[in-house]
Each structure stands twice: as C-alpha cells, then as structure tokens.
C-alpha positions in Angstrom: -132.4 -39.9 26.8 -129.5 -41.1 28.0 -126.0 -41.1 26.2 -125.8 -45.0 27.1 -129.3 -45.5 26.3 -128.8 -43.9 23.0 -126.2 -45.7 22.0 -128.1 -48.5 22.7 -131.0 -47.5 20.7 -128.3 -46.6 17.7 -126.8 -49.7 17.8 -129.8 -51.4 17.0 -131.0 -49.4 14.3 -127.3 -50.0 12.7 -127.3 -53.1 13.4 -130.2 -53.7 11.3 -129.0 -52.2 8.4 -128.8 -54.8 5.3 -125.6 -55.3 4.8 -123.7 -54.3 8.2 -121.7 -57.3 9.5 -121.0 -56.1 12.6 -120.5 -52.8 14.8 -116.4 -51.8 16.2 -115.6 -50.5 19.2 -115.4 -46.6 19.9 -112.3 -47.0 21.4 -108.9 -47.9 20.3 -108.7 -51.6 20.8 -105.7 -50.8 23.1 -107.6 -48.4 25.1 -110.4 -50.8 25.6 -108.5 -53.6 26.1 -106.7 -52.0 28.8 -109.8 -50.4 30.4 -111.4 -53.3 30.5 -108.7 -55.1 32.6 -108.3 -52.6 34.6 -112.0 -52.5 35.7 -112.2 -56.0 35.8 -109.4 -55.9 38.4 -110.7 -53.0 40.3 -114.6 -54.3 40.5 -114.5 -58.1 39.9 -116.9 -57.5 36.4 -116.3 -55.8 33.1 -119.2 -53.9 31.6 -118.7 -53.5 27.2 -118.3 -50.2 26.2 -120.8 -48.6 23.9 -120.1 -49.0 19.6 -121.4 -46.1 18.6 -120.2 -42.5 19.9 -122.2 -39.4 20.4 -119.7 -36.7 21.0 -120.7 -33.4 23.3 -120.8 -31.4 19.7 -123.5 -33.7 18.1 -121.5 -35.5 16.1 -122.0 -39.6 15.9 -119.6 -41.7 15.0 -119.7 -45.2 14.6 -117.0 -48.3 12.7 -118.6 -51.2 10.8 -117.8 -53.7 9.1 -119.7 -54.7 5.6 -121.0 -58.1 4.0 -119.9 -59.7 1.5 -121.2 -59.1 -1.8 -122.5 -55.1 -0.8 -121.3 -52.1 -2.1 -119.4 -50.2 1.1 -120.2 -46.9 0.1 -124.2 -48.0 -0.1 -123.9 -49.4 2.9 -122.0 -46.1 4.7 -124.9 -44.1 3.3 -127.3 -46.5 4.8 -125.9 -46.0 7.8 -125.9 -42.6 7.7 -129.2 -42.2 6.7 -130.4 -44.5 9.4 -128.7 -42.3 12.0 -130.3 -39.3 10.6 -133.7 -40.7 10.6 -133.4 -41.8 14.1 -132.1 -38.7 15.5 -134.4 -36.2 13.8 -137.4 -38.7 14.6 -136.7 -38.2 18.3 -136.0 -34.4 18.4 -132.0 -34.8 18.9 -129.5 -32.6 17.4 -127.2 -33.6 14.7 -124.4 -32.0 13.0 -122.6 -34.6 11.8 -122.4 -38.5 10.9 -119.2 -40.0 10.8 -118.9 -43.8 9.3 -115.7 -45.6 9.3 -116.0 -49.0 7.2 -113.2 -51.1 9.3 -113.7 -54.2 7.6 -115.2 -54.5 4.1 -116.6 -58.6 4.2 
C-alpha cells in the first residue's frame, strides 16, 4: 500500500469518527500555502496534500478538530484507537500515534 493511498484510507476511518469535525493539514499552513502556489505556478493545477502523516519510523500523526458538546480527550483516544485498529488489521507497523486536537468545537 501506498503512503498516499494510506493516507487516504486513514483519513476516512478518522473522518468517521463520532465526534471529529474535521481533519488539519500535515503541514504548516505556511508551508502548504506556499507549496501549493508554487506548484500551481509551475504545473497550472494544485493537488491537496495528504491530513494525515505516516512518518518513515511508523509513527502517524494526524490534527483534528472536535464537535461541540464531546469530550476532546474521548475523542483523541478514539482516534487513536481507530488508527491502531486499522493499521494492525492490515499487517502495518505502528509505534506510535500522535493526535493533536487543533480546534476543540
């Protein structure tokens, strides 16, 4: 599996999760934003960088925001759990989860 395809596949399952609002960036907004100019300049189209990050040492990291009315901490676990499934389900090491709340709704 792909890194693109499985971040693709994660941000589904995250997304999915009751009470995520929505899924951050990777990237410094900065970064991005620059990036993305920068392509859009250099090929004419801007392709969206991937939410969630699976780093060379195993480790996932992903930035979410919460809804209103849930607890951020249950909802960071649920997070983390649903990445855990997902990756032990498919075979995929895992060493670590990291889950940044950004925004609590």
């Amino acid at each position: 599996m792909s890194d693109q395809s499985l971040a693709s596949e994660l941000e589904k399952i995250i997304a999915g999760v009751p009470g995520v609002g929505r899924l951050y960036g990777s990237a410094p907004a900065i970064g991005e934003a620059a990036s993305m100019a920068r392509e859009l300049v250099t090929t004419g189209g801007v392709s969206l960088p991937p939410r969630i990050r699976v780093a060379d040492d195993d480790v996932v990291s992903v930035s979410i925001a919460t809804e209103h009315g849930r607890p951020a901490p249950e909802v960071a676990r649920a997070v983390h759990d649903a990445i855990e499934a997902f990756m032990t389900d498919r075979g995929l090491p895992l060493t670590r989860v990291d889950v940044r709340i950004a925004h609590i709704g």
